[in-house]
N, CA, C and O atoms as CSV, one atom per row, in Angstrom:
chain,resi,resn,atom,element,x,y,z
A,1,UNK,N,N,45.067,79.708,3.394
A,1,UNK,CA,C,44.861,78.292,3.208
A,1,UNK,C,C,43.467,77.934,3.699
A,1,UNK,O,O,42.789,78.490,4.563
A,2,UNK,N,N,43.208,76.904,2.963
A,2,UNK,CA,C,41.577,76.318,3.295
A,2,UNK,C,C,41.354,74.988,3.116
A,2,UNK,O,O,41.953,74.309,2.282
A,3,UNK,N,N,40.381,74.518,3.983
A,3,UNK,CA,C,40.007,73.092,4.186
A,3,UNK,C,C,40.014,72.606,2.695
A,3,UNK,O,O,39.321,73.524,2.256
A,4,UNK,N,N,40.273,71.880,1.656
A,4,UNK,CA,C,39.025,71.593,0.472
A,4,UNK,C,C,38.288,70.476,0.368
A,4,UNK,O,O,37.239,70.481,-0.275
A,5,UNK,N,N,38.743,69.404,0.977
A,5,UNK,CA,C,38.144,68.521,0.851
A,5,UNK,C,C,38.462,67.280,2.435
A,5,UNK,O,O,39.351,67.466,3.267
A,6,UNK,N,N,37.770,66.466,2.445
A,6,UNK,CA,C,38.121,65.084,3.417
A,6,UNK,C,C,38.168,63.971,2.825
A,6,UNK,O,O,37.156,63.806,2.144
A,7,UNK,N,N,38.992,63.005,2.767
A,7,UNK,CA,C,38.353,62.014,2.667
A,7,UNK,C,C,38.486,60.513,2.874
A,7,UNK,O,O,39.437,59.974,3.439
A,8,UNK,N,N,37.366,59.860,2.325
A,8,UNK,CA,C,37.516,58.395,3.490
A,8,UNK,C,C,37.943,56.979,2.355
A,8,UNK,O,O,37.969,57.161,1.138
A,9,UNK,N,N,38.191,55.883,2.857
A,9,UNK,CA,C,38.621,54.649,2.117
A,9,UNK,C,C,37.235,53.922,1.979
A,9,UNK,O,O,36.321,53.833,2.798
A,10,UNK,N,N,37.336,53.481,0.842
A,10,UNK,CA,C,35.774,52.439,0.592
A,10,UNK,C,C,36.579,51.031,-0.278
A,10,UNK,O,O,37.612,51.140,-0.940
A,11,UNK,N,N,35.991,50.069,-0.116
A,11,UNK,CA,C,36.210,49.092,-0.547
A,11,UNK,C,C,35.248,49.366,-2.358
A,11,UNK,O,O,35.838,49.588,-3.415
A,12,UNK,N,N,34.097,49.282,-2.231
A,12,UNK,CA,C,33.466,49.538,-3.726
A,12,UNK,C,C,32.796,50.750,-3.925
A,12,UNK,O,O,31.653,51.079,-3.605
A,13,UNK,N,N,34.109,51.656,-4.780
A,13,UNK,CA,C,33.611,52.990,-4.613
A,13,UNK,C,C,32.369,53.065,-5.529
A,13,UNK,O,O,31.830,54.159,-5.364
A,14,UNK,N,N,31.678,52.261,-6.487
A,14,UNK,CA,C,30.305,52.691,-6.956
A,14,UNK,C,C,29.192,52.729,-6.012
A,14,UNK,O,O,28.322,53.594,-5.907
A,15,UNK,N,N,29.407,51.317,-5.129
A,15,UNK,CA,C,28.450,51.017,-3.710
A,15,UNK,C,C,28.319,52.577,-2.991
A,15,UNK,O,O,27.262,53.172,-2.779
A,16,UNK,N,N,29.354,52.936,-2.759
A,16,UNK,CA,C,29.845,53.710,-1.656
A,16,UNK,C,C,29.000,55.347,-2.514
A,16,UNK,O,O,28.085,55.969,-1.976
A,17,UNK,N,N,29.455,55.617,-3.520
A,17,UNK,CA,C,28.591,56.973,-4.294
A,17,UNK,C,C,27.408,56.950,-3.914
A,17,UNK,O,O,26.816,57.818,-3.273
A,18,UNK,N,N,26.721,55.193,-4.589
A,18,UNK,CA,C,25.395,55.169,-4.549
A,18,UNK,C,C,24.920,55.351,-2.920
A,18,UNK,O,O,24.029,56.200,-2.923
A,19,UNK,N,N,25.117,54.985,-1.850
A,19,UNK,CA,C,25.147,55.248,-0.489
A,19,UNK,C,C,25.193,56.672,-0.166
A,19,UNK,O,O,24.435,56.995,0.748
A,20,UNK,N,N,25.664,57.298,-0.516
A,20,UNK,CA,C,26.239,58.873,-0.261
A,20,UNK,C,C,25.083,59.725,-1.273
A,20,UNK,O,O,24.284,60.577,-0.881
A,21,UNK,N,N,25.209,59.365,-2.272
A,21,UNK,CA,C,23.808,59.862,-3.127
A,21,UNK,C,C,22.422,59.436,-2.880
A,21,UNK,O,O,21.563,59.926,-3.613
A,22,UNK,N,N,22.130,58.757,-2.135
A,22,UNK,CA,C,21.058,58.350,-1.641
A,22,UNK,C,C,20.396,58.766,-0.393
A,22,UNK,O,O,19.223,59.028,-0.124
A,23,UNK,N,N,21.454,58.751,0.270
A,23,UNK,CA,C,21.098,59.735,1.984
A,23,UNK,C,C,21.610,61.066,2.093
A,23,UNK,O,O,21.254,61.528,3.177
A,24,UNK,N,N,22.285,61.872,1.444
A,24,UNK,CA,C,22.607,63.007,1.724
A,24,UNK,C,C,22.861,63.412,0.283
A,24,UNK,O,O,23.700,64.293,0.097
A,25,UNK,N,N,22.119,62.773,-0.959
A,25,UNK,CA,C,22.164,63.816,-2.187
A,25,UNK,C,C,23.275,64.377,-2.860
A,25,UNK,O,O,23.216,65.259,-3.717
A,26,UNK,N,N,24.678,63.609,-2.265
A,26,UNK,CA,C,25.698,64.451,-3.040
A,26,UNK,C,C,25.832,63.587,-3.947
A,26,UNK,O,O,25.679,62.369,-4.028
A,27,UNK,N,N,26.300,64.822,-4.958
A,27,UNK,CA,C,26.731,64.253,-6.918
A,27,UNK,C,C,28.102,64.135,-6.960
A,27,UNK,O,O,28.797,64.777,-6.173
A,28,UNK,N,N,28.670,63.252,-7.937
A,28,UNK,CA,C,30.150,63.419,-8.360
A,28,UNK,C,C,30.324,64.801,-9.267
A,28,UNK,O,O,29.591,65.353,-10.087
A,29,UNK,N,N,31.619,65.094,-8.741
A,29,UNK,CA,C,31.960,66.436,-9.130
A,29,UNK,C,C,33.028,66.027,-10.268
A,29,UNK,O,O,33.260,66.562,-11.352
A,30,UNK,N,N,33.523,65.047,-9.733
A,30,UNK,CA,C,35.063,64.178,-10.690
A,30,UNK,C,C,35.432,62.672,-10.039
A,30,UNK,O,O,35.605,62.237,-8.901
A,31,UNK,N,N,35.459,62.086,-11.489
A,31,UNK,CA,C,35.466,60.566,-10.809
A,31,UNK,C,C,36.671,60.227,-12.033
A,31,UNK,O,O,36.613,60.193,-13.262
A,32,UNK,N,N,38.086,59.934,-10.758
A,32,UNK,CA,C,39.191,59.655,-11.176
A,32,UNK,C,C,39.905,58.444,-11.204
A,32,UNK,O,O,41.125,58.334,-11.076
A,33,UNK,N,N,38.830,57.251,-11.432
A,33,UNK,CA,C,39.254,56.286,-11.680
A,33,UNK,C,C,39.641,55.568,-9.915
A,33,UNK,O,O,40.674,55.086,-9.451
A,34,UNK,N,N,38.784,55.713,-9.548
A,34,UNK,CA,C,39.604,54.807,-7.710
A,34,UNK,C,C,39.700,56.264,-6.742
A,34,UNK,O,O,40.347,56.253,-5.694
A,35,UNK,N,N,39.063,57.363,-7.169
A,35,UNK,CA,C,39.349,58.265,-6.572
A,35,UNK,C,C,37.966,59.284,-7.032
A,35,UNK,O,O,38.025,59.981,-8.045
A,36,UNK,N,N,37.139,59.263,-6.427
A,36,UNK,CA,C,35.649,60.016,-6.908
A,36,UNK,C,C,35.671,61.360,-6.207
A,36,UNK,O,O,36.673,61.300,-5.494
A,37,UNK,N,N,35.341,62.036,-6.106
A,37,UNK,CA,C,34.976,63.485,-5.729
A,37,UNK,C,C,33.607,63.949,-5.942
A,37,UNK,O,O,33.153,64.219,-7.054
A,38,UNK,N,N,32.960,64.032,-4.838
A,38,UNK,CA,C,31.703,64.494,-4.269
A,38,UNK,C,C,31.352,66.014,-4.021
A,38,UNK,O,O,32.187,66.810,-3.591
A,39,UNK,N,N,29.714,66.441,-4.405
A,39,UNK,CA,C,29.806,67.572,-3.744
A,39,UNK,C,C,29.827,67.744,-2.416
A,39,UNK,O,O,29.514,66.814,-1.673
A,40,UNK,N,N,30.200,68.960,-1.940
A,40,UNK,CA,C,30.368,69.191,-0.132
A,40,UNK,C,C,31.669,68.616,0.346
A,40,UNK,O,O,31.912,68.471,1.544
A,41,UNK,N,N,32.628,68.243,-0.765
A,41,UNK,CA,C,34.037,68.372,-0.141
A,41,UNK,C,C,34.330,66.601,0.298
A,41,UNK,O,O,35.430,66.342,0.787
A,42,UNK,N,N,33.508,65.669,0.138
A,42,UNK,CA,C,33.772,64.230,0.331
A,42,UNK,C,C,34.753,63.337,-0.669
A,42,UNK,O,O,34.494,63.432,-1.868
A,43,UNK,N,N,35.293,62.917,-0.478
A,43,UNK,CA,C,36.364,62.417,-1.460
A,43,UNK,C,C,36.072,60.869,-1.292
A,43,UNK,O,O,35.986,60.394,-0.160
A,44,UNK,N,N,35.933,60.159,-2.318
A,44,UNK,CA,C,35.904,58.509,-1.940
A,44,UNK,C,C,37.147,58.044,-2.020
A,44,UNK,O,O,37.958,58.795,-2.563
A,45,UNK,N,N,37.500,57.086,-1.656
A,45,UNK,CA,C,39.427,56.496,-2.567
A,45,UNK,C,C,39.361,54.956,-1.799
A,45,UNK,O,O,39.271,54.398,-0.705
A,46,UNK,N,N,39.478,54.739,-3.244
A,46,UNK,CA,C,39.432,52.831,-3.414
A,46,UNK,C,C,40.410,52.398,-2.682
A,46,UNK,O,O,41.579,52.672,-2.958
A,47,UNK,N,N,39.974,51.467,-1.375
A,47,UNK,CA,C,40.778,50.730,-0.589
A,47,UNK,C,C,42.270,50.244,-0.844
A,47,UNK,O,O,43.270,50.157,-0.131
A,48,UNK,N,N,41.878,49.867,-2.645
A,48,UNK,CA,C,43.459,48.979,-2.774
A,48,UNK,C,C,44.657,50.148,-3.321
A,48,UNK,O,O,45.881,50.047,-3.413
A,49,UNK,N,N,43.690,51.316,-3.641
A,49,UNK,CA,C,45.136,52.640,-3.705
A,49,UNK,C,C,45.082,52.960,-2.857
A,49,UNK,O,O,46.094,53.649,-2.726
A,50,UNK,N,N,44.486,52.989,-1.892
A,50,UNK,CA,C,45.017,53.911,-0.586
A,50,UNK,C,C,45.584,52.802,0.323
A,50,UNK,O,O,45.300,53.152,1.469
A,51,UNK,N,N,46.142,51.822,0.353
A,51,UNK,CA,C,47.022,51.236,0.707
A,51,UNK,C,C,47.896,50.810,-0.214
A,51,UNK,O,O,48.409,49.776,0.212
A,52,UNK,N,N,48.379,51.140,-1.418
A,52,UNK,CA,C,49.210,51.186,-1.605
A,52,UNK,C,C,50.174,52.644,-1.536
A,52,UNK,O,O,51.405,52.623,-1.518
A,53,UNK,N,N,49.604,53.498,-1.512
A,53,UNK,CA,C,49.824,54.662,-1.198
A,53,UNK,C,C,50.526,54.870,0.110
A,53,UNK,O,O,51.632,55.402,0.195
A,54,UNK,N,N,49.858,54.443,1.082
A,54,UNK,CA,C,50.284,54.285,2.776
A,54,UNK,C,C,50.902,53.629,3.568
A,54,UNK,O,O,51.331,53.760,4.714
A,55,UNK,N,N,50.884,52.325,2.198
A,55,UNK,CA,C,51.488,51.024,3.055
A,55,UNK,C,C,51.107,50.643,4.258
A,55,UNK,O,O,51.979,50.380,5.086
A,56,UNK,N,N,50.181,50.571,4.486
A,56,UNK,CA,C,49.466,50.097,5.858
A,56,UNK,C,C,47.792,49.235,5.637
A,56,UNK,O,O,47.168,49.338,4.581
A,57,UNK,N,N,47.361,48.547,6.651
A,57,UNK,CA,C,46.180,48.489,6.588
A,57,UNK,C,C,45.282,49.187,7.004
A,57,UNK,O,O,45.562,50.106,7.774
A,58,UNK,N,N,44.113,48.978,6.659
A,58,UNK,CA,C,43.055,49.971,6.540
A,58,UNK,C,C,41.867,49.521,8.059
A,58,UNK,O,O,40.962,48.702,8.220
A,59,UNK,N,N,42.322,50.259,8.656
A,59,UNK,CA,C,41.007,50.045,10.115
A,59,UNK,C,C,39.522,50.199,9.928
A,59,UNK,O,O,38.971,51.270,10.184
A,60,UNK,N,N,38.921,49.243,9.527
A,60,UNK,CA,C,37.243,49.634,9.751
A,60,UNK,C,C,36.807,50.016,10.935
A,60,UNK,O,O,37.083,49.206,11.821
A,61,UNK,N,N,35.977,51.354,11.423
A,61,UNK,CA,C,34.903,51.224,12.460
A,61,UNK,C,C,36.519,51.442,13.996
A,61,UNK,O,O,36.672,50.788,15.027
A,62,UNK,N,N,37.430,52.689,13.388
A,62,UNK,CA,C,38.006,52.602,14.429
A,62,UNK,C,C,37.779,54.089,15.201
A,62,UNK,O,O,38.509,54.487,16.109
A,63,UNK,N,N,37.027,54.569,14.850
A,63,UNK,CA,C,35.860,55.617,15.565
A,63,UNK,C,C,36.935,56.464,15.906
A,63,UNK,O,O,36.836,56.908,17.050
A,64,UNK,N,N,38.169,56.917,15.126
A,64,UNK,CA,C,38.446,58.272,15.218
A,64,UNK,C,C,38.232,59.633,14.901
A,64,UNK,O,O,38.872,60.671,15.072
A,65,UNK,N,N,36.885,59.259,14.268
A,65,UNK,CA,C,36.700,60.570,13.308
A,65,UNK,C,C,35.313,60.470,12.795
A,65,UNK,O,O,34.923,59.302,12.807
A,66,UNK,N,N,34.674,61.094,12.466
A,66,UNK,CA,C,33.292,60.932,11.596
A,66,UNK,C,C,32.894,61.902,10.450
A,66,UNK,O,O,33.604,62.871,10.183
A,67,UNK,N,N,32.089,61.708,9.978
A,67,UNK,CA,C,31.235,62.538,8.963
A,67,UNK,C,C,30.104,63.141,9.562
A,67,UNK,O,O,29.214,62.385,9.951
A,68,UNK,N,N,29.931,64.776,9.759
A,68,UNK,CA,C,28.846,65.013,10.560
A,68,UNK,C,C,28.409,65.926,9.313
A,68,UNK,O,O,29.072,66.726,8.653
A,69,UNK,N,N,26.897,65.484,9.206
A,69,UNK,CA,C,25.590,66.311,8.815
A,69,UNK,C,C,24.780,66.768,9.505
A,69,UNK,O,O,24.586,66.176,10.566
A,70,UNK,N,N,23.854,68.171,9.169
A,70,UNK,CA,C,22.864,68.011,9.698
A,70,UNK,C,C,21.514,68.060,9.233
A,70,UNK,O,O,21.424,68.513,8.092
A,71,UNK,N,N,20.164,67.648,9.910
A,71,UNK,CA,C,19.157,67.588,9.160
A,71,UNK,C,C,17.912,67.495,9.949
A,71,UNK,O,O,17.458,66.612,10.676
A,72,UNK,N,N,17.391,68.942,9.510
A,72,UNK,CA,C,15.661,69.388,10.233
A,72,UNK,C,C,14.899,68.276,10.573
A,72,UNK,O,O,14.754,67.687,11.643
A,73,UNK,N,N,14.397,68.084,9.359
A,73,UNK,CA,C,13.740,66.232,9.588
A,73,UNK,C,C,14.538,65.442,9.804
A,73,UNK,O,O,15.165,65.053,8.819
A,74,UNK,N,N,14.744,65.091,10.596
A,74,UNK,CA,C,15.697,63.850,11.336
A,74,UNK,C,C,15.008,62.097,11.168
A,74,UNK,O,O,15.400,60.967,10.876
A,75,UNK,N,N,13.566,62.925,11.636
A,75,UNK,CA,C,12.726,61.938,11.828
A,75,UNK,C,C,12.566,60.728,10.359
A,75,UNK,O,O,12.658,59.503,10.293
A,76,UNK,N,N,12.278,61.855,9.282
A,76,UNK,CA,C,12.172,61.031,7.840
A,76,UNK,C,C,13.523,61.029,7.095
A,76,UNK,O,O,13.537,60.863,5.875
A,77,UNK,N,N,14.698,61.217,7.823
A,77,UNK,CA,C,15.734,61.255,7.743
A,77,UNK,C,C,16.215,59.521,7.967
A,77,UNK,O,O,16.580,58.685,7.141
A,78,UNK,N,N,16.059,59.458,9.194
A,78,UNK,CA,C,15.903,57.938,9.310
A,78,UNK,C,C,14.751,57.169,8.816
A,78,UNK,O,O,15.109,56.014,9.049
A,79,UNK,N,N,13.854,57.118,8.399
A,79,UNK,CA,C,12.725,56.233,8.224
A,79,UNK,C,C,13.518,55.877,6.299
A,79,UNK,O,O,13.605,54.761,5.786
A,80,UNK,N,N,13.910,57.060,5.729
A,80,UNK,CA,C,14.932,57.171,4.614
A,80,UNK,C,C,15.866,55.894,4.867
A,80,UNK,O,O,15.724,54.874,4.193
A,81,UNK,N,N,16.872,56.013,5.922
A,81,UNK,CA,C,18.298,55.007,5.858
A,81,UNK,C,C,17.491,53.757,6.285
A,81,UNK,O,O,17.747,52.770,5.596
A,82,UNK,N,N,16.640,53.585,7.192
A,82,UNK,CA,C,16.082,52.244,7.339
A,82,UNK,C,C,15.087,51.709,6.300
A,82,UNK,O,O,14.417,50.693,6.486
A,83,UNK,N,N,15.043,52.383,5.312
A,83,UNK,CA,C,14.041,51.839,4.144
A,83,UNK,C,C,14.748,51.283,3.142
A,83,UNK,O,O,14.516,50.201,2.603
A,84,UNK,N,N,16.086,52.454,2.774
A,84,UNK,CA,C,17.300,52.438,1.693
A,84,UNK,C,C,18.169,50.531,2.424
A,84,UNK,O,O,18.343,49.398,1.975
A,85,UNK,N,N,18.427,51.258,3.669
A,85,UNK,CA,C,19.523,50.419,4.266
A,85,UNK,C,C,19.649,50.148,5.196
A,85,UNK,O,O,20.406,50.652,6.026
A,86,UNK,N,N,18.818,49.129,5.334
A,86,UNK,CA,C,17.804,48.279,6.677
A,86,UNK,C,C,18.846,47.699,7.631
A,86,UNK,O,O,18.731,47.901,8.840
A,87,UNK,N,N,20.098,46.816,7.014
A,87,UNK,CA,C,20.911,46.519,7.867
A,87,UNK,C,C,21.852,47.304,8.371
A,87,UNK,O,O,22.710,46.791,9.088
A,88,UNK,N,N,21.871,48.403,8.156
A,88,UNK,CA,C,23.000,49.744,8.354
A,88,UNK,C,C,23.488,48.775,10.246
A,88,UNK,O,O,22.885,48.063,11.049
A,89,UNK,N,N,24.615,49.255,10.142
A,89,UNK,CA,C,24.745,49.175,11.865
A,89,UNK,C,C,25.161,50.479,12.254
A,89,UNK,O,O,25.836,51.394,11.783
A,90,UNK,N,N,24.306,50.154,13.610
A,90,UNK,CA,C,24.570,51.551,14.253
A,90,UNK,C,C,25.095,51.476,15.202
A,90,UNK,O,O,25.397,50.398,15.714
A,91,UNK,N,N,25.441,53.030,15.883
A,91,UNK,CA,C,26.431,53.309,17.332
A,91,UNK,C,C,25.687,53.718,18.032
A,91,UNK,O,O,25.848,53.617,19.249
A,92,UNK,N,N,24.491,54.392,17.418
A,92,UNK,CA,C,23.651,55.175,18.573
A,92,UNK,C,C,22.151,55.212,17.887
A,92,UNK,O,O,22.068,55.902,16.870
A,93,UNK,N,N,21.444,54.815,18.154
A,93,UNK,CA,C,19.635,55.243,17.552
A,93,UNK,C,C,19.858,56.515,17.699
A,93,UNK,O,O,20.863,57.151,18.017
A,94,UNK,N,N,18.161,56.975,17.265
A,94,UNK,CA,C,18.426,58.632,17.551
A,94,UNK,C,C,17.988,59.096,19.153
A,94,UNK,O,O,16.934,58.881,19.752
A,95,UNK,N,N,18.997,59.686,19.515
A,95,UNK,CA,C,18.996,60.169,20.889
A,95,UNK,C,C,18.953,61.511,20.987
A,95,UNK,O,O,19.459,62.069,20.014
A,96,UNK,N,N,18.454,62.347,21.960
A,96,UNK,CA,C,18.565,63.886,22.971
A,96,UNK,C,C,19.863,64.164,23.557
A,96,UNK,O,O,20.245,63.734,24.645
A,97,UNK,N,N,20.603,65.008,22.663
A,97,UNK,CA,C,21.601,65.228,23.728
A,97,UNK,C,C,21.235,66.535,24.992
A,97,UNK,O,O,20.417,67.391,24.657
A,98,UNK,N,N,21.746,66.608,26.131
A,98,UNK,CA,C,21.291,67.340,27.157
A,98,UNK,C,C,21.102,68.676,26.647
A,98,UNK,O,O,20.337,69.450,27.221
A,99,UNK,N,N,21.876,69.071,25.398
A,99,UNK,CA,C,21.206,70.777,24.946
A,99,UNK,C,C,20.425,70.787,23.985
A,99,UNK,O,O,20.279,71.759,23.244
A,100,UNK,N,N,19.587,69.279,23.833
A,100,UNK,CA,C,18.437,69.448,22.783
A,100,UNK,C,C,18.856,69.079,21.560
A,100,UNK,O,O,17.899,69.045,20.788
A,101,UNK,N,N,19.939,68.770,21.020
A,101,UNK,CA,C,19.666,68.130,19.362
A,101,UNK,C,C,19.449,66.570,19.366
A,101,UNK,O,O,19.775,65.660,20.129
A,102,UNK,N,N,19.106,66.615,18.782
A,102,UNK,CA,C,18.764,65.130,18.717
A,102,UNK,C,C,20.050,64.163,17.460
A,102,UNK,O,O,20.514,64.957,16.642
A,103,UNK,N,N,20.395,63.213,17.344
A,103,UNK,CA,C,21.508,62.941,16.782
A,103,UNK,C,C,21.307,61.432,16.489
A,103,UNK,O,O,20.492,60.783,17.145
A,104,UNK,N,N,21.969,60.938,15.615
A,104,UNK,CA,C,21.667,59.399,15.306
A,104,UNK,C,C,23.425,59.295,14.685
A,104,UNK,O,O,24.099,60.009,13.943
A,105,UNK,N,N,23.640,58.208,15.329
A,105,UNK,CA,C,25.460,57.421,14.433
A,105,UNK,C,C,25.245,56.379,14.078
A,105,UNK,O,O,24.401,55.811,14.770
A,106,UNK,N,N,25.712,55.697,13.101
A,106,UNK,CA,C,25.575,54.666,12.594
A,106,UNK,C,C,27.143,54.750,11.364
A,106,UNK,O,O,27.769,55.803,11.238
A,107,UNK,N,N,27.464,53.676,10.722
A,107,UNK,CA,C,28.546,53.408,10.066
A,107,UNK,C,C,28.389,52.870,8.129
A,107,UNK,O,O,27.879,51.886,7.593
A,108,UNK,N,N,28.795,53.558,7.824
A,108,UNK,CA,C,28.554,52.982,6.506
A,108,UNK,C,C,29.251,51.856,6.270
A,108,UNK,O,O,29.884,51.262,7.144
A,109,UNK,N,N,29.155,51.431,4.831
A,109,UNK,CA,C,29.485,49.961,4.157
A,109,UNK,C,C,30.776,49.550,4.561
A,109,UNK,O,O,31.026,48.374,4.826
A,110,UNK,N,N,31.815,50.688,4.635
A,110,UNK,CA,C,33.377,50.240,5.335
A,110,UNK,C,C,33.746,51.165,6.688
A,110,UNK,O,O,34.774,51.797,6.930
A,111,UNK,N,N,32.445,50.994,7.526
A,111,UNK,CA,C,32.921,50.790,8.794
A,111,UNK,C,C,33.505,52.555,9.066
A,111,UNK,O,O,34.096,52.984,10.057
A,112,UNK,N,N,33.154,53.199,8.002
A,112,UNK,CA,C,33.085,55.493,8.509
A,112,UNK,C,C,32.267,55.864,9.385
A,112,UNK,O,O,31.113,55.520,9.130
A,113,UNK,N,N,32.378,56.330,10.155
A,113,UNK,CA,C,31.608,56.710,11.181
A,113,UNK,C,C,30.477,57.966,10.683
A,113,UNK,O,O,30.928,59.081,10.942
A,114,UNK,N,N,29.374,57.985,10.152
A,114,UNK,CA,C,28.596,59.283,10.143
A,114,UNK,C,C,27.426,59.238,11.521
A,114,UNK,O,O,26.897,58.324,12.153
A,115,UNK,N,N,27.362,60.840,11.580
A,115,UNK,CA,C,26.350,61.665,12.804
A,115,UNK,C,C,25.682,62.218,12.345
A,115,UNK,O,O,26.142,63.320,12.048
A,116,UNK,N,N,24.273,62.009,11.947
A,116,UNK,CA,C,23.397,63.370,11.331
A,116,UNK,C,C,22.374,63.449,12.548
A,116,UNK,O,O,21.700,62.599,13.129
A,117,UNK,N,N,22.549,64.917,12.703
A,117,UNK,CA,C,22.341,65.606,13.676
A,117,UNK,C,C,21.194,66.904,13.594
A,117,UNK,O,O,21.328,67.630,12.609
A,118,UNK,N,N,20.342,67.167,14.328
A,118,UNK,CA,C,19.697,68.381,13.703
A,118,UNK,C,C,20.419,69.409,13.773
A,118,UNK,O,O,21.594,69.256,14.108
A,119,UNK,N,N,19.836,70.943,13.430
A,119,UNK,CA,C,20.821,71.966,13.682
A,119,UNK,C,C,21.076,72.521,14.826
A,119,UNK,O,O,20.064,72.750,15.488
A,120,UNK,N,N,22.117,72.838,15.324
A,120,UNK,CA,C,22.233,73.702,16.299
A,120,UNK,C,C,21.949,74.920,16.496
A,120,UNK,O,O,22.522,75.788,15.837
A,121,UNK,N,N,20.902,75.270,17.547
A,121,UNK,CA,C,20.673,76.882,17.248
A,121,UNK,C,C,21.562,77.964,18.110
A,121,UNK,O,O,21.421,79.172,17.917
């Protein structure tokens, strides 16, 4: 058995592609109507099926979990999301963690937690 995919709830899954294709370059692999599929295993799924699916509401920004990337240039990595998406909110600027990577969090359009991070050596 194997991981194949993750994935998160978006309110406007075209918003949400274009966001994801813009900072980290992934393409649709299959787009199923409220249910998109990304390369690198990201799955989108339209807010109003995935609660009907779950029967529950949907928690924005409840920081159990994230999306972690990583990325050499960090630096034009961000100068990228603050050019694209100036109001992004964030959890953390980019900071040093004590073994040296440097790391930035911030939340996309419905409140997912992503970390792009440099690499670990």
């Amino acid at each position: 058995m194997r991981l194949k995919n993750v994935l998160i709830v978006v309110k406007d899954i075209e918003k949400s592609r274009q966001f994801y294709q813009d900072l980290f370059g992934l393409e649709v692999v299959l787009d199923n109507d409220g249910n998109m599929i990304l390369t690198e295993g990201l799955v989108l799924q339209e807010e109003k099926y995935w609660k009907e699916f779950v029967g529950r509401d949907i928690i924005p920004e409840n920081n159990a979990g994230e999306l972690y990337f990583e990325e050499s240039d960090i630096e034009s990595f961000i100068y990228k999301l603050e050019k694209l998406y100036p109001d992004v909110k964030y959890v953390n600027r980019l900071m040093t963690h004590s073994w040296g990577q440097k790391v930035i969090r911030f939340y996309d359009f419905d409140g997912n937690l992503i970390e792009v991070g440099t690499p670990m050596r």
